[in-house]
N, C-alpha and C positions, 0 to 999 in steps of 0.2 A: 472488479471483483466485489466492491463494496457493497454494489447495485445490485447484484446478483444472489435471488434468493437463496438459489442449492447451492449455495457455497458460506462459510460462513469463515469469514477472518482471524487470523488467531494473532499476526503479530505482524507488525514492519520495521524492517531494518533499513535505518538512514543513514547516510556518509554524512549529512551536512551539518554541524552542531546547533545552527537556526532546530531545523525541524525534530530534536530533539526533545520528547516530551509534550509534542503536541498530538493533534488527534489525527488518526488519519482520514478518517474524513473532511479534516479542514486541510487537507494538503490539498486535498480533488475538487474541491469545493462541495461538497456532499456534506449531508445531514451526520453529527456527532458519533460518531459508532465504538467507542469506550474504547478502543485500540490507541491505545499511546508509543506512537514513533521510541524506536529505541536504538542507540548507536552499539549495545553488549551483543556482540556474536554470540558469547555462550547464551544468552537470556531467549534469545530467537531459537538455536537450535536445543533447548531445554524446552521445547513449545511443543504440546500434545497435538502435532497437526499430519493432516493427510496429506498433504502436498504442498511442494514448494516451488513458489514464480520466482524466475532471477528477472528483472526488468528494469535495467541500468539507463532506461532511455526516458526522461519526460514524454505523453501521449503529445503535448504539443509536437513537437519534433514532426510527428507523420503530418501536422496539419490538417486542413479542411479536406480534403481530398482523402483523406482516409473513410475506411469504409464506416460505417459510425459501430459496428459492431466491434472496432478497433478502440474508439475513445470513449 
């Protein structure tokens, strides 16, 4: 999503207290995109956004054989 021009990020919710307050673009290894990882469910669903991705899977996970429009 980061990558993706017509879409534009509003928020990420993380289980892990590591990636707590970091950016999300450093989770992906992408360039800094002012979105800072947050563990408050209310703070995400108080978020002025048009849609939401649930994605409980690391992209690793599908590996190299995934279609690259997947990673």
């Amino acid at each position: 999503m980061v990558s993706r021009p017509e879409f534009e990020l509003a928020g990420v919710l993380v289980y892990d207290p590591d990636k707590v307050g970091r950016d999300a673009g450093d989770l992906v290894g992408l360039p800094a995109t002012g979105v800072k990882c947050t563990d408050d469910v209310e703070r995400v669903l108080a978020l002025d956004a048009d849609c939401v991705l649930h994605m409980p899977l690391p992209s690793a996970y599908f590996g190299a054989t995934a279609p690259a429009t997947w990673r």
